[in-house]
KOLZAVO-314034 format. One record per residue (C-alpha): residue in one letter; x, y, z. Coordinates in Angstrom, 2 decimals, always signed. Each point is the difference from the previous one (the first is absolute). Layout:
REM KOLZAVO-314034
{rest A; px X; py Y; pz Z}
...
END
This chain:
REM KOLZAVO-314034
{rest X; px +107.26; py +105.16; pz +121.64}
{rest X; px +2.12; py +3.31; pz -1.29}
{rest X; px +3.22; py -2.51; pz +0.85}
{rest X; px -1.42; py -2.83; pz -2.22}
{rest X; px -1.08; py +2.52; pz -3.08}
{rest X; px +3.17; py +1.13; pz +0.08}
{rest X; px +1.53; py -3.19; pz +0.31}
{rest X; px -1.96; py -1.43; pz -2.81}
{rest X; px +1.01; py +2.94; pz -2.71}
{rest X; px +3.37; py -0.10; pz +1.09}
{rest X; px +0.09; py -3.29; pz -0.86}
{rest X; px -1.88; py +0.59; pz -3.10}
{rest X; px +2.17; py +2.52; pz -1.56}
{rest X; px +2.75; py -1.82; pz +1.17}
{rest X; px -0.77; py -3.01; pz -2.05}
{rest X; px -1.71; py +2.24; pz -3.12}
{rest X; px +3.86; py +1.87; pz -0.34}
{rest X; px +1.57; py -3.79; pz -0.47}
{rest X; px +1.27; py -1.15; pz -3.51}
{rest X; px -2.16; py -3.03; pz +0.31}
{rest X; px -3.67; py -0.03; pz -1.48}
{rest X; px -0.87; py -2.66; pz +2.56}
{rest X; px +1.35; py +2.33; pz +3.05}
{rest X; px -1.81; py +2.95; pz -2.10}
{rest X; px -3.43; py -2.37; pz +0.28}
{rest X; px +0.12; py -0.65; pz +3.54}
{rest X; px +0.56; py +4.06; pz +0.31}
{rest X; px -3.01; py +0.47; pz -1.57}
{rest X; px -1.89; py -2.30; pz +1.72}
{rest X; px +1.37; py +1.48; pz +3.29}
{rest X; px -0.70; py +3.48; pz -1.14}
{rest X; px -3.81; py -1.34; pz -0.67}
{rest X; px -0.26; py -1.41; pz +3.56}
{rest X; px +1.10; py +3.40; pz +1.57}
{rest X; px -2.16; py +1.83; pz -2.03}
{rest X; px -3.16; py -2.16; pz +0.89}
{rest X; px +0.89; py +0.08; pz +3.69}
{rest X; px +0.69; py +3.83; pz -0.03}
{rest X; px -3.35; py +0.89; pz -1.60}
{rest X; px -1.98; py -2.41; pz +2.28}
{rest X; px +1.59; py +1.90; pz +3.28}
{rest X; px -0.85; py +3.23; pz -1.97}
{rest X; px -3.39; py -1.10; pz +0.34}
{rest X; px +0.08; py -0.22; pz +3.75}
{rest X; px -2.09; py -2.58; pz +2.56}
{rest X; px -2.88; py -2.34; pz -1.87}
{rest X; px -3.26; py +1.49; pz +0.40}
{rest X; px -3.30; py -0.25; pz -1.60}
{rest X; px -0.57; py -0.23; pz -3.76}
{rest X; px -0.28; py +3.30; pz -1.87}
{rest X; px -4.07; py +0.00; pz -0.83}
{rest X; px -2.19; py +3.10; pz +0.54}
{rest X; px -2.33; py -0.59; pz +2.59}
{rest X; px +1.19; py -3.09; pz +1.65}
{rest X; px +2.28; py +1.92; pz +2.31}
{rest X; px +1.09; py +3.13; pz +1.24}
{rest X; px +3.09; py +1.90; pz -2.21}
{rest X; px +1.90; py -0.47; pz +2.83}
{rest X; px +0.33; py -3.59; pz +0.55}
{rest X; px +0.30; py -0.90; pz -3.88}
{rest X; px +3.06; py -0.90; pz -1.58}
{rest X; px +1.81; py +1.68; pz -2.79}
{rest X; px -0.62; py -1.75; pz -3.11}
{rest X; px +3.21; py +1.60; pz -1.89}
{rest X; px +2.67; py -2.21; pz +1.77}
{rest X; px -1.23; py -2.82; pz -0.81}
{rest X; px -0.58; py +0.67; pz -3.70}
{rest X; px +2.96; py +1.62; pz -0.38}
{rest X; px +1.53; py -3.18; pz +1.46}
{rest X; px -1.97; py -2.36; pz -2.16}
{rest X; px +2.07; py +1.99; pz -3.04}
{rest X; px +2.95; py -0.39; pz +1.48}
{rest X; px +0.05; py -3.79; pz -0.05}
{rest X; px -1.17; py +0.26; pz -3.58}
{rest X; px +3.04; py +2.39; pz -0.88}
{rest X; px +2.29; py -2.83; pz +1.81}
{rest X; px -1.55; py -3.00; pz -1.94}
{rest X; px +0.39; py +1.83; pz -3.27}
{rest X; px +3.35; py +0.82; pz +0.79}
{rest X; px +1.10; py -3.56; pz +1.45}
{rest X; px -1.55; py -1.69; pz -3.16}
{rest X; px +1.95; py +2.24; pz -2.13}
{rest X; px +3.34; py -0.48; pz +2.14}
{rest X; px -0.35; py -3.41; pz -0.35}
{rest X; px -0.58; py -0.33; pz -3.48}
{rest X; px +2.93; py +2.28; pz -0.97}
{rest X; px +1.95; py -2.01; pz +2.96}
{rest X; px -0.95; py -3.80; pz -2.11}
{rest X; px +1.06; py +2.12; pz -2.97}
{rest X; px +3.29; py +1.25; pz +0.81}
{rest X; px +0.37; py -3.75; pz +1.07}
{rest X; px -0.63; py -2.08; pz -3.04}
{rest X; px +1.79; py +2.95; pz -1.75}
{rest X; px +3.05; py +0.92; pz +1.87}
{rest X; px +0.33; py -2.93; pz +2.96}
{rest X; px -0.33; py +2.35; pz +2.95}
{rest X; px -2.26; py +3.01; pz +0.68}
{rest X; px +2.47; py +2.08; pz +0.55}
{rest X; px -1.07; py +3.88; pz -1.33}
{rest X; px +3.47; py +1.05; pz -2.03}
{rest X; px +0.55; py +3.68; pz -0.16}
{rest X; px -0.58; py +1.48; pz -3.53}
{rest X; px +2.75; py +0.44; pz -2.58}
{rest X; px -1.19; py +3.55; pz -0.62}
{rest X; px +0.31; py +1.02; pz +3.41}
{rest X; px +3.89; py -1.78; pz -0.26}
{rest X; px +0.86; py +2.48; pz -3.06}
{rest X; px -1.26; py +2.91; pz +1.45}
{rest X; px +1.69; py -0.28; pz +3.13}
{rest X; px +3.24; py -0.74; pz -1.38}
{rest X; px -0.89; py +3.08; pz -2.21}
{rest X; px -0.34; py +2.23; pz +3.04}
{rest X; px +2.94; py -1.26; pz +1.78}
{rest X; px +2.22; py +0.77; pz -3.19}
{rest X; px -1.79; py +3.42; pz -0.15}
{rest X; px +1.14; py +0.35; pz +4.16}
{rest X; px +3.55; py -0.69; pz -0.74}
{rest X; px +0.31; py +1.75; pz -3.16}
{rest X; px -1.37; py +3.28; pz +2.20}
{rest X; px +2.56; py -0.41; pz +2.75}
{rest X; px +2.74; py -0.51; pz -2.73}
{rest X; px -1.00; py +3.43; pz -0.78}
{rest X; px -0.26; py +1.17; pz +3.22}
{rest X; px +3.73; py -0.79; pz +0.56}
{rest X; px +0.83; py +1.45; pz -2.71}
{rest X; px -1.52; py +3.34; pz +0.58}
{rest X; px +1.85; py +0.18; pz +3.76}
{rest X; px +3.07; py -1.25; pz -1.87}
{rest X; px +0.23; py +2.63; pz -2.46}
{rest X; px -1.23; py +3.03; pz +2.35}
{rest X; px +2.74; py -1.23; pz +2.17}
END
């Protein structure tokens, strides 16, 4: 079971790192899966249902998995109806759901590359004139 959890976010932040909102879905919904089946082997072997009195602490079974897993397919439903809206969005919009970078980021980094040269111009020209 370790092999397929790990298989299953590999493959989930494989696809969620992809310039494609559709790929970025199906990460997601990967990611969900893994999450459900981790938290249900968190909470171990089925046993009996977690009422005072009707059996001993012992043989009950921990409620908190399960909840916790019941919120986790919530999370994943919000999230895939919200991927896909933004996904038929991008559509009608741009004709492909592919996420661009942003033009911000673009001018800084050109900014910083300018400011990386311009230091080892000055760099050179320190050994140059000690030289």
């Amino acid at each position: 079971m370790a092999i397929l959890l790990g298989g299953l976010y590999a493959g989930g932040f494989y696809l969620i790192l992809q310039r494609s909102l559709m790929r970025i879905l199906l990460g997601i919904v990967i990611l969900g899966h893994g999450a459900n089946l981790m938290l249900q082997l968190a909470g171990g072997p089925p046993g009996r249902p977690p009422m005072v009195g009707d059996a001993a602490p012992a043989m009950m079974t921990d409620p908190f998995p399960q909840a916790m897993a019941l919120t986790a397919v919530v999370i994943t439903f919000a999230l895939t109806t919200f991927l896909l809206a933004l996904a038929y969005r991008a559509w009608l919009l741009l004709g492909h759901d592919e996420v661009r970078d942003d033009l911000e980021d673009r001018r800084i980094r050109r900014l910083e590359r300018r400011l990386a040269e311009s230091e080892e111009d000055e760099e050179e020209m320190e050994t140059e004139a000690t030289q």
